[in-house]
Every structure is written in structure tokens, then in C-alpha cells.
mmJSON file of the N, C-alpha and C atoms, coordinates in Angstrom:
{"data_MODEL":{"atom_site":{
"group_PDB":["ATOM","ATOM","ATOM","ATOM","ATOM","ATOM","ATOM","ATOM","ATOM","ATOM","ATOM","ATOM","ATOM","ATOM","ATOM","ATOM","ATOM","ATOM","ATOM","ATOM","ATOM","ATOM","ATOM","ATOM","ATOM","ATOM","ATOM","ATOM","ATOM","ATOM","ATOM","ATOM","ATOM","ATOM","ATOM","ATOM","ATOM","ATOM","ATOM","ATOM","ATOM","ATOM","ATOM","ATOM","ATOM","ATOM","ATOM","ATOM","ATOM","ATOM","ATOM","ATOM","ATOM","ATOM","ATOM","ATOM","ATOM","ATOM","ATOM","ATOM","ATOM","ATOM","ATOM","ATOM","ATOM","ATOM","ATOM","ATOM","ATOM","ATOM","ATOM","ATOM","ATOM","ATOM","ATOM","ATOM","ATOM","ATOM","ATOM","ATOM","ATOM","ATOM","ATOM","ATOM","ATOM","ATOM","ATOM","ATOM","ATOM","ATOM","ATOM","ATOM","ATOM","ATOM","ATOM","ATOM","ATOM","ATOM","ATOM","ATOM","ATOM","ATOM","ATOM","ATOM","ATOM","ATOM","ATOM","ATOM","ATOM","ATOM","ATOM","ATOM","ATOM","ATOM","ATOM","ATOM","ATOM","ATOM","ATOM","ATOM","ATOM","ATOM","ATOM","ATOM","ATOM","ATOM","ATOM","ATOM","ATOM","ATOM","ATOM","ATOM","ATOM","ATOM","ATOM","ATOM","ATOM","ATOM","ATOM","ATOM","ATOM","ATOM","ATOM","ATOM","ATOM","ATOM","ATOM","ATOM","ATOM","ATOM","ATOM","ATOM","ATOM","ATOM","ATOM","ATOM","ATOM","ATOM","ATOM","ATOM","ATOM","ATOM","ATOM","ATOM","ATOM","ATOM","ATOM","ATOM","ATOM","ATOM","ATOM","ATOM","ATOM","ATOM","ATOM","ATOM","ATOM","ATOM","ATOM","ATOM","ATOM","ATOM","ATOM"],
"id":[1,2,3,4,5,6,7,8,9,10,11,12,13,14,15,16,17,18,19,20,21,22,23,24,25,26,27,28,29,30,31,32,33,34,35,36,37,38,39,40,41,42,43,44,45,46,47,48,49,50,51,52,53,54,55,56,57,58,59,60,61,62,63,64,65,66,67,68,69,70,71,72,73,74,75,76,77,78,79,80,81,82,83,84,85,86,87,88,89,90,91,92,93,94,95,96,97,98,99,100,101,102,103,104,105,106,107,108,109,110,111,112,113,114,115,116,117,118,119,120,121,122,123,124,125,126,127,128,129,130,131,132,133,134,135,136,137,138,139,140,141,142,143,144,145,146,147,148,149,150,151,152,153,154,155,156,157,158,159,160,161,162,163,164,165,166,167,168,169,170,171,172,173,174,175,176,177,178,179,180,181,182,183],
"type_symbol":["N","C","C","N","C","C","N","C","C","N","C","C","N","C","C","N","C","C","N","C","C","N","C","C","N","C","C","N","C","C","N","C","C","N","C","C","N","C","C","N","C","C","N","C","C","N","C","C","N","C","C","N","C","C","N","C","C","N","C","C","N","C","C","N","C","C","N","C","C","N","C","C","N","C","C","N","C","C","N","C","C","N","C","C","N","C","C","N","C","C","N","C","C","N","C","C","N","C","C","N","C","C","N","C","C","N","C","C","N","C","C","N","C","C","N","C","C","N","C","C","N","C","C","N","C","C","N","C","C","N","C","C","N","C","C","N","C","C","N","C","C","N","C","C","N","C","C","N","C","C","N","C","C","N","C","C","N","C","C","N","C","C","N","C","C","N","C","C","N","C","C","N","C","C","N","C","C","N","C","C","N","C","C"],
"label_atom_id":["N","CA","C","N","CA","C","N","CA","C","N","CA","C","N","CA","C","N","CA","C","N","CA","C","N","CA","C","N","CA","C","N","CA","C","N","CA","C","N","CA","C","N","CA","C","N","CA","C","N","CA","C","N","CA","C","N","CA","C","N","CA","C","N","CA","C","N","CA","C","N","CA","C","N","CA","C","N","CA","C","N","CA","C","N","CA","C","N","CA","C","N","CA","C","N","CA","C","N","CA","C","N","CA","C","N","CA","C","N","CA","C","N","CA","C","N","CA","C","N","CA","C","N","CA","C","N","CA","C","N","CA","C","N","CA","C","N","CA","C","N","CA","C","N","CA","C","N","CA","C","N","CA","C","N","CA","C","N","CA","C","N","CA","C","N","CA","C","N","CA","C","N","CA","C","N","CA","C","N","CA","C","N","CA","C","N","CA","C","N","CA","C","N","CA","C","N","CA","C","N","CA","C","N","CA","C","N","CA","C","N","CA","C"],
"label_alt_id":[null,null,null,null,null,null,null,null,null,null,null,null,null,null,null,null,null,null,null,null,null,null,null,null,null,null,null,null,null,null,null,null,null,null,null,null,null,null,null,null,null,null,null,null,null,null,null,null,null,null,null,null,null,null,null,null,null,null,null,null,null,null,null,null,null,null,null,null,null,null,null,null,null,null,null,null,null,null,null,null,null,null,null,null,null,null,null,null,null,null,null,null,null,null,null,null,null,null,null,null,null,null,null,null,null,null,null,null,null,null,null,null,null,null,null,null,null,null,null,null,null,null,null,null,null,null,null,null,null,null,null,null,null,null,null,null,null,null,null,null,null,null,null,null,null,null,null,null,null,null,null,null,null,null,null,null,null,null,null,null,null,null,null,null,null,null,null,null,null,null,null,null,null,null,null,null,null,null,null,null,null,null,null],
"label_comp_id":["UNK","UNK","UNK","UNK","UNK","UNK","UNK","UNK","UNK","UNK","UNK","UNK","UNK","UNK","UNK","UNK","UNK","UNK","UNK","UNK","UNK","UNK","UNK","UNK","UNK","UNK","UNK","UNK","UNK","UNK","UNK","UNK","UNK","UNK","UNK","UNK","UNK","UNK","UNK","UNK","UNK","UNK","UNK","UNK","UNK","UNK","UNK","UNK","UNK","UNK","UNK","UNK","UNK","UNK","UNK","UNK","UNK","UNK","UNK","UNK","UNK","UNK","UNK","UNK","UNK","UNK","UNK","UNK","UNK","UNK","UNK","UNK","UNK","UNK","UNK","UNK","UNK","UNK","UNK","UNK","UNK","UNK","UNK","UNK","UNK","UNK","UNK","UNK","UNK","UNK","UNK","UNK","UNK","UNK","UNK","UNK","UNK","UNK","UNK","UNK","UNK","UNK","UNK","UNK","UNK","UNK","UNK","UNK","UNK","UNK","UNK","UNK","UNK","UNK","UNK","UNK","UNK","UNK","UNK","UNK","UNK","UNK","UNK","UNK","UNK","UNK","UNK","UNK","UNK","UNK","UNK","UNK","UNK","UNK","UNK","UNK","UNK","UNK","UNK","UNK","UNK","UNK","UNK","UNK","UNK","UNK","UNK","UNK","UNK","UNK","UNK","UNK","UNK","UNK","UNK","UNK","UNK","UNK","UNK","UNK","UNK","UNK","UNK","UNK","UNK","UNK","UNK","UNK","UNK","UNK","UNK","UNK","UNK","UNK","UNK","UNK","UNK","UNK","UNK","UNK","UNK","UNK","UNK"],
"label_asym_id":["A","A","A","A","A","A","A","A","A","A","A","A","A","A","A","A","A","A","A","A","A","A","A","A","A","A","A","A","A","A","A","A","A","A","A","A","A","A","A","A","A","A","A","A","A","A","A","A","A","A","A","A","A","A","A","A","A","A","A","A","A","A","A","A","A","A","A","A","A","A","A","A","A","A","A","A","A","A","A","A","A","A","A","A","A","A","A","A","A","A","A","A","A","A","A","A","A","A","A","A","A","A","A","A","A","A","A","A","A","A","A","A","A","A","A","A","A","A","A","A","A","A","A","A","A","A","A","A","A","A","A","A","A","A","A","A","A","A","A","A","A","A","A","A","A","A","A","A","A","A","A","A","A","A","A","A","A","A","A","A","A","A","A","A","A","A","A","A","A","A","A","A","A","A","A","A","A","A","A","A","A","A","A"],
"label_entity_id":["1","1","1","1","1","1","1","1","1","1","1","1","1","1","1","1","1","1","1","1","1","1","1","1","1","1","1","1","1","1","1","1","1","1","1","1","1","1","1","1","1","1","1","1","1","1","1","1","1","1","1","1","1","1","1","1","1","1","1","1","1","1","1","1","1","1","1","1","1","1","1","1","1","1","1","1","1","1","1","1","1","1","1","1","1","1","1","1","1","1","1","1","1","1","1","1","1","1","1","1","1","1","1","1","1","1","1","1","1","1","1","1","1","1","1","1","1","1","1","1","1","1","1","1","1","1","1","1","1","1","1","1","1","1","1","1","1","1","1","1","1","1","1","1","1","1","1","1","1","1","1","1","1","1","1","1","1","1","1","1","1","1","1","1","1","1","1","1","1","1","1","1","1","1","1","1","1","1","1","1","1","1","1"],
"label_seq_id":[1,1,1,2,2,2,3,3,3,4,4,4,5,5,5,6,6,6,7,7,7,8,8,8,9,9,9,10,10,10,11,11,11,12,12,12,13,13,13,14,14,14,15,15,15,16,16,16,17,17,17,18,18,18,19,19,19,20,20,20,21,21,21,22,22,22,23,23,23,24,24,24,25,25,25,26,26,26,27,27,27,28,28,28,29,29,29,30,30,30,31,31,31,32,32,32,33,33,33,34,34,34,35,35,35,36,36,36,37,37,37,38,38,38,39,39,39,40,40,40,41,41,41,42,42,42,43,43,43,44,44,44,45,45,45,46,46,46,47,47,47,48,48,48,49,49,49,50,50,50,51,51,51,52,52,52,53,53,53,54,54,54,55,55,55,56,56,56,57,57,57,58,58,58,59,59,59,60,60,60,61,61,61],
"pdbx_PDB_ins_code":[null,null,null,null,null,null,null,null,null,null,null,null,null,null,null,null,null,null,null,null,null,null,null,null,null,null,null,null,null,null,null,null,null,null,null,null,null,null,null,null,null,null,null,null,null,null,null,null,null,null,null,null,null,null,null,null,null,null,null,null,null,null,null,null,null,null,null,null,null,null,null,null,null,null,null,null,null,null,null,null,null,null,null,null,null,null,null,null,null,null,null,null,null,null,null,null,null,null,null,null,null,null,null,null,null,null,null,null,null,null,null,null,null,null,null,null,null,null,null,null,null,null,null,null,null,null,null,null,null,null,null,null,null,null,null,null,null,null,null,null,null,null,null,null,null,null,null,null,null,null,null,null,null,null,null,null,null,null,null,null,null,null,null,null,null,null,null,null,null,null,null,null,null,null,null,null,null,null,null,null,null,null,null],
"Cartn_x":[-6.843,-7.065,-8.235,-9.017,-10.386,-10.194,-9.123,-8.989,-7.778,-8.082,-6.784,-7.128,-8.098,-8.931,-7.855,-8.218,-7.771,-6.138,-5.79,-4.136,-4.167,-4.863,-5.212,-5.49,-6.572,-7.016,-5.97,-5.476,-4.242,-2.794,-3.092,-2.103,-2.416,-3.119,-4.083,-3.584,-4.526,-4.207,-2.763,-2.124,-0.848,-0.056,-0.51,0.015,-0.575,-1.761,-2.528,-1.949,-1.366,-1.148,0.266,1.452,2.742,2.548,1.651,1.626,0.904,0.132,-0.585,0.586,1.791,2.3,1.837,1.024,0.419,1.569,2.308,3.473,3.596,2.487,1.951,0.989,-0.252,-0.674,-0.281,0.676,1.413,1.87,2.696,3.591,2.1,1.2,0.191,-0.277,-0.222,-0.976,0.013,1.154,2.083,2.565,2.026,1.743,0.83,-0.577,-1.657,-1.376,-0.566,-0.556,0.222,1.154,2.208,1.378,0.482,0.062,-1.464,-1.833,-3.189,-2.288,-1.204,-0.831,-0.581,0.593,0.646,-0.851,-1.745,-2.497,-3.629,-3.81,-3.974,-3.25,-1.837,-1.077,-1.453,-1.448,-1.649,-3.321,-4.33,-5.506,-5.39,-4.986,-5.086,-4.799,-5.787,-5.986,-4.608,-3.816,-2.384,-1.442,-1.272,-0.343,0.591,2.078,2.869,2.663,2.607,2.812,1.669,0.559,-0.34,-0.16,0.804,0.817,2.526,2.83,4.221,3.417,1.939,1.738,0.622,-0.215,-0.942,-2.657,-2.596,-3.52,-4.924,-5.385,-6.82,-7.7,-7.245,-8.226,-9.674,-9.617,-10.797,-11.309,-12.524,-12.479,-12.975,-12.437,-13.021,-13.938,-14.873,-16.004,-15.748],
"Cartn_y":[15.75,14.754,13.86,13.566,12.596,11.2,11.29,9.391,9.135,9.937,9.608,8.591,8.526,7.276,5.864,5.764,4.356,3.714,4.791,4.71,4.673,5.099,4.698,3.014,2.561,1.18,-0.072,0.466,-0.338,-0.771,0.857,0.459,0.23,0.286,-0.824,-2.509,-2.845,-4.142,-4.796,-4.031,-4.189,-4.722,-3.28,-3.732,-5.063,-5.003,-6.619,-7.188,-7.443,-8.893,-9.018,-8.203,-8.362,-8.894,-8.419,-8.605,-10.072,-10.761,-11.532,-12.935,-12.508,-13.5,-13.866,-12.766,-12.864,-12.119,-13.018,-12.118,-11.608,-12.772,-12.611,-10.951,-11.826,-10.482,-9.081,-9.122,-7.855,-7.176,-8.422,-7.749,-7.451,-8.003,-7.306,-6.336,-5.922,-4.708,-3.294,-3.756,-2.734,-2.238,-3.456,-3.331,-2.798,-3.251,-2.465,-0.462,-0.407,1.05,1.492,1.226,2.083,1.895,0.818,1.436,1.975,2.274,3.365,4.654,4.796,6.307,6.662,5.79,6.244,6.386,5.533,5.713,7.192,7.072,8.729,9.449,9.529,10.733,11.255,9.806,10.32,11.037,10.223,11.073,12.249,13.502,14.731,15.411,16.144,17.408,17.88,18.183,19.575,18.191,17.08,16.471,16.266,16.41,16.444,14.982,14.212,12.351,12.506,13.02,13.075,13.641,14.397,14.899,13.853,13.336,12.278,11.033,10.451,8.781,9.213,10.317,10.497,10.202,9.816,9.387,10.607,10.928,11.305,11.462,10.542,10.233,9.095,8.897,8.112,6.741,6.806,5.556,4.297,2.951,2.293,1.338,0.778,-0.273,-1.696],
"Cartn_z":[-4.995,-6.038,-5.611,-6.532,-6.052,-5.753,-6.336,-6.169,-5.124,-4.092,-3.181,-2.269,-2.4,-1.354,-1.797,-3.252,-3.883,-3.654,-3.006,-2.531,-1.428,-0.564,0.542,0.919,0.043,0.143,-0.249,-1.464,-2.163,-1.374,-0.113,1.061,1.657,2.052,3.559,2.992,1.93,1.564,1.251,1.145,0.889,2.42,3.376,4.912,5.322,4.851,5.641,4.885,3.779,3.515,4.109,3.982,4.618,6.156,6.675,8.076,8.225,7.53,7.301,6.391,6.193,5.474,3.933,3.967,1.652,1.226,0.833,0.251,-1.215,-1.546,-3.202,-3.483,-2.041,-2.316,-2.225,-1.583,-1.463,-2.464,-2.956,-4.54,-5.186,-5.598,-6.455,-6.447,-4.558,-4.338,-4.234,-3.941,-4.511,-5.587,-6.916,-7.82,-9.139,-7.89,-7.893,-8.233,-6.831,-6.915,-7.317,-8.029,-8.666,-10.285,-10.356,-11.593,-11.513,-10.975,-10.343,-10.122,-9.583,-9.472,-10.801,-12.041,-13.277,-14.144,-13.713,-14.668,-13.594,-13.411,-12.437,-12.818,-12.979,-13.364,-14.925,-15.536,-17.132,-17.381,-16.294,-16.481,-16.411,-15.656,-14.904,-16.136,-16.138,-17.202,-17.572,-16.758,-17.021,-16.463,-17.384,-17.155,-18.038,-18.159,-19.451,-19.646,-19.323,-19.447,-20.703,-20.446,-21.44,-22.558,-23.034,-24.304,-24.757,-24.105,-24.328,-24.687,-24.177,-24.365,-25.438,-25.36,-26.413,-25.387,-24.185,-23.32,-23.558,-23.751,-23.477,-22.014,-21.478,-19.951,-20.416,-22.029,-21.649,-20.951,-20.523,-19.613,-20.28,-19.732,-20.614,-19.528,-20.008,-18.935,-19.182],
"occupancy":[1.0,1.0,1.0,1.0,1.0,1.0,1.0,1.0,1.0,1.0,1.0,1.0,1.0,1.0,1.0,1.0,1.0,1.0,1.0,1.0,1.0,1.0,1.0,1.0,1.0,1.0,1.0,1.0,1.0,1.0,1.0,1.0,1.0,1.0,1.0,1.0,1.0,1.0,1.0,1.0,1.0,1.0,1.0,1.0,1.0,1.0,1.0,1.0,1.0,1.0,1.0,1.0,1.0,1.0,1.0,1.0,1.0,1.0,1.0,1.0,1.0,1.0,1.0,1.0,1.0,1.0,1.0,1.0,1.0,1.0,1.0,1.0,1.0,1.0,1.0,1.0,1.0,1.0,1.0,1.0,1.0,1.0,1.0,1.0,1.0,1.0,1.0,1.0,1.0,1.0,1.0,1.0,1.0,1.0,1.0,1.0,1.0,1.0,1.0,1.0,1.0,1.0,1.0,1.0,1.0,1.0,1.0,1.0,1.0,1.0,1.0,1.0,1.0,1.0,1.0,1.0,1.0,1.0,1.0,1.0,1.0,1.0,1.0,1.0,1.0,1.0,1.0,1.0,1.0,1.0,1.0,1.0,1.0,1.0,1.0,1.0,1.0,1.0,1.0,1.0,1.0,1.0,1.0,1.0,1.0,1.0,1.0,1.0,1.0,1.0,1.0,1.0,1.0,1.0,1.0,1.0,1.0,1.0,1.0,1.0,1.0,1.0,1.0,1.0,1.0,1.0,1.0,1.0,1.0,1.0,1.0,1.0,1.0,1.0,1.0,1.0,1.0,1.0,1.0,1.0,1.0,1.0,1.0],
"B_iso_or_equiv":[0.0,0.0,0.0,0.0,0.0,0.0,0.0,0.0,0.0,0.0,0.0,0.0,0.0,0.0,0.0,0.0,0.0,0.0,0.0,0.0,0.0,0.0,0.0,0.0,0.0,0.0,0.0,0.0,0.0,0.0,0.0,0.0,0.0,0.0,0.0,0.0,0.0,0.0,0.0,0.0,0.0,0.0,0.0,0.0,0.0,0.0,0.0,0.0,0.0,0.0,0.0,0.0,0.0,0.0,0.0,0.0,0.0,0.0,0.0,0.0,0.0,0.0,0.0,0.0,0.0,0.0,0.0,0.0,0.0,0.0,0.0,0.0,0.0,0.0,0.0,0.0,0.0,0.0,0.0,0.0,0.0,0.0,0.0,0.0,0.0,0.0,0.0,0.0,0.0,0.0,0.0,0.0,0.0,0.0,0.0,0.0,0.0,0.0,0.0,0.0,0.0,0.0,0.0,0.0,0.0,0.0,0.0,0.0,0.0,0.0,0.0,0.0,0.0,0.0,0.0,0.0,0.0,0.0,0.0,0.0,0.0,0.0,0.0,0.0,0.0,0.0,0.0,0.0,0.0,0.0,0.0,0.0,0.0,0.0,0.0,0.0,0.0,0.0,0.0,0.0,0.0,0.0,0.0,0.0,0.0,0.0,0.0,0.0,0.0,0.0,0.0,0.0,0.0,0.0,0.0,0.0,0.0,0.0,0.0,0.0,0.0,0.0,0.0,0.0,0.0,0.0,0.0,0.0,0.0,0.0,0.0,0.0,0.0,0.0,0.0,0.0,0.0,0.0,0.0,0.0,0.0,0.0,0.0],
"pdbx_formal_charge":[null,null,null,null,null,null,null,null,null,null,null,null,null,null,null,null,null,null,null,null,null,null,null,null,null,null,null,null,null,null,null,null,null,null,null,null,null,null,null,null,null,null,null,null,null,null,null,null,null,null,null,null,null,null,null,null,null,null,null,null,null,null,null,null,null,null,null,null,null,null,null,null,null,null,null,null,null,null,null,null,null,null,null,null,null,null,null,null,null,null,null,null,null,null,null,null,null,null,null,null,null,null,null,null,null,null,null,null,null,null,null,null,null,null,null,null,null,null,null,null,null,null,null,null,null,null,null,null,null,null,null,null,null,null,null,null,null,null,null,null,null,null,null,null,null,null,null,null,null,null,null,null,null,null,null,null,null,null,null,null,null,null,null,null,null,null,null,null,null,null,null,null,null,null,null,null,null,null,null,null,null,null,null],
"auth_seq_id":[1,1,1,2,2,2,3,3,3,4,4,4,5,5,5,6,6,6,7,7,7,8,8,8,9,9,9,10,10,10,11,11,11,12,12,12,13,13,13,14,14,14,15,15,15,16,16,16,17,17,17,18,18,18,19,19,19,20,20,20,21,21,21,22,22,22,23,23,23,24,24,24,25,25,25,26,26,26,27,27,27,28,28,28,29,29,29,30,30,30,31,31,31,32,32,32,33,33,33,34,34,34,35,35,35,36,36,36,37,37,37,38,38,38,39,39,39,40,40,40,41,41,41,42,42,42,43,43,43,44,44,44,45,45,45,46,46,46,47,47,47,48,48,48,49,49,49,50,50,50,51,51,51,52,52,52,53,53,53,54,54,54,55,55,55,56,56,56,57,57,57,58,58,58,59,59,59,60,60,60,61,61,61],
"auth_comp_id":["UNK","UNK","UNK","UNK","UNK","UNK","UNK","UNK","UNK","UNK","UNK","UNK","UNK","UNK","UNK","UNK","UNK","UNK","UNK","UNK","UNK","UNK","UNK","UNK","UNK","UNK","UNK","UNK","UNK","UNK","UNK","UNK","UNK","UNK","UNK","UNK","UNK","UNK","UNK","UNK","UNK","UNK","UNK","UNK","UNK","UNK","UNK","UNK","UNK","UNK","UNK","UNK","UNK","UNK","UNK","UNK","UNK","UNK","UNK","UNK","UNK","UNK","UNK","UNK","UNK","UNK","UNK","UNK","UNK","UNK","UNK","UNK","UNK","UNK","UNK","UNK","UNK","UNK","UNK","UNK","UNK","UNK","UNK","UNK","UNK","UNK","UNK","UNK","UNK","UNK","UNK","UNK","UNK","UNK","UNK","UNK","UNK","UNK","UNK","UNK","UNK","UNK","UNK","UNK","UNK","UNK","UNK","UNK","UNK","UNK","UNK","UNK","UNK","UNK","UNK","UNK","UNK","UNK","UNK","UNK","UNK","UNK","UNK","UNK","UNK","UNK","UNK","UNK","UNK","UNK","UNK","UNK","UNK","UNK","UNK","UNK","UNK","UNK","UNK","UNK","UNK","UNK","UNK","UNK","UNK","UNK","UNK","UNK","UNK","UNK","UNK","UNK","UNK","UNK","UNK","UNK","UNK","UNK","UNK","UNK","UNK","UNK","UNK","UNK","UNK","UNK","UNK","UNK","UNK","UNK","UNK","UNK","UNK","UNK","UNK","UNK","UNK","UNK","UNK","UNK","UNK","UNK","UNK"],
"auth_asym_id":["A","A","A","A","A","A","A","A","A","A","A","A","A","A","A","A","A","A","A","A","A","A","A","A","A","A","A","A","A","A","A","A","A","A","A","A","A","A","A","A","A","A","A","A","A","A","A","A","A","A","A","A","A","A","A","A","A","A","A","A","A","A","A","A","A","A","A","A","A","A","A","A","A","A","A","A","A","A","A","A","A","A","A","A","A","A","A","A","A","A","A","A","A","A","A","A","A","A","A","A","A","A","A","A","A","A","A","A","A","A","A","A","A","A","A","A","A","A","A","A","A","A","A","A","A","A","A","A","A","A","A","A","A","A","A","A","A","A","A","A","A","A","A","A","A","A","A","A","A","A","A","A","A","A","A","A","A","A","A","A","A","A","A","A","A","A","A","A","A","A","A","A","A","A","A","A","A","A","A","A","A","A","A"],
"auth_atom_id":["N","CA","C","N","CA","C","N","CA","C","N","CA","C","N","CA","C","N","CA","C","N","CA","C","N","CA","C","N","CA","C","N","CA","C","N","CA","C","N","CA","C","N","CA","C","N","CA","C","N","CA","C","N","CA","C","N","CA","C","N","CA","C","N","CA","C","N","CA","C","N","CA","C","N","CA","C","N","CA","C","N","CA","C","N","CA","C","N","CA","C","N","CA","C","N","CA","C","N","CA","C","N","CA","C","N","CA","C","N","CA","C","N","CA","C","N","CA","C","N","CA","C","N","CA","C","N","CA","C","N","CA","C","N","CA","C","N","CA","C","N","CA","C","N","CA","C","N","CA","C","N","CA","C","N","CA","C","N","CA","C","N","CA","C","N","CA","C","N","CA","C","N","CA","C","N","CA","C","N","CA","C","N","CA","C","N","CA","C","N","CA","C","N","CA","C","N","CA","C","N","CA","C","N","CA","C","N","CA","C","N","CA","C"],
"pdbx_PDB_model_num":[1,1,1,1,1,1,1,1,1,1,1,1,1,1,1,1,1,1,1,1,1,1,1,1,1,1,1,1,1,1,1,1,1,1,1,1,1,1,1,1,1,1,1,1,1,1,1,1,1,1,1,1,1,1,1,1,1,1,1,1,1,1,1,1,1,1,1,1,1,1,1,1,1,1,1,1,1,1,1,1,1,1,1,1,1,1,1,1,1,1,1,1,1,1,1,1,1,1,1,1,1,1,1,1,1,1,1,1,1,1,1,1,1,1,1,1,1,1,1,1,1,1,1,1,1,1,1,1,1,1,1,1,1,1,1,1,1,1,1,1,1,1,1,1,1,1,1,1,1,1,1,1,1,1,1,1,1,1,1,1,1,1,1,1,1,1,1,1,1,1,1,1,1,1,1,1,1,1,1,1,1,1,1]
}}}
């Protein structure tokens, strides 16, 4: 998957802030990634989520 990096980073920041006492930032960034993985899941070409939400993959700027 191409965007495996971004779950990577989302957990990095996540560990630094727990360890760091950001407890806020944490919840965001665990938050962060549970909705970067759904919205990743619904992108992927051969994904059933995509023919259930009606998603496309398009991007917006």
C-alpha cells in the first residue's frame, strides 16, 4: 500500500506525545489514524466499503 508511511508517522506522533504527557495530542493522533486507515480503505480500487458509501476515491484540495 503507498500510504503506509502515513501510519507510520501518525504512530510515531502518537508514541511521542503519550510519552511526552500530550495526552490531548495523543487522542487526536490516534484519532488521526483510525480515520486515515478508513479513509484509505474506502480509497482502494477493490474495496467493498466503496460500493456500500458510494466513495469514488476522489481527492479534494
Amino acid at each position: 500500500m503507498p500510504h503506509d508511511w502515513i501510519f507510520d508517522v501518525l504512530s510515531d506522533l502518537k508514541l511521542y506525545a503519550e510519552r511526552n504527557g500530550l495526552s490531548d495530542t495523543a487522542a487526536k493522533a490516534a484519532e488521526a489514524l483510525m480515520v486515515a486507515r478508513a479513509e484509505i480503505r474506502r480509497s482502494e480500487p477493490d474495496s467493498p466499503l466503496k460500493a456500500v458509501t458510494g466513495q469514488r476515491g476522489r481527492r479534494m484540495n
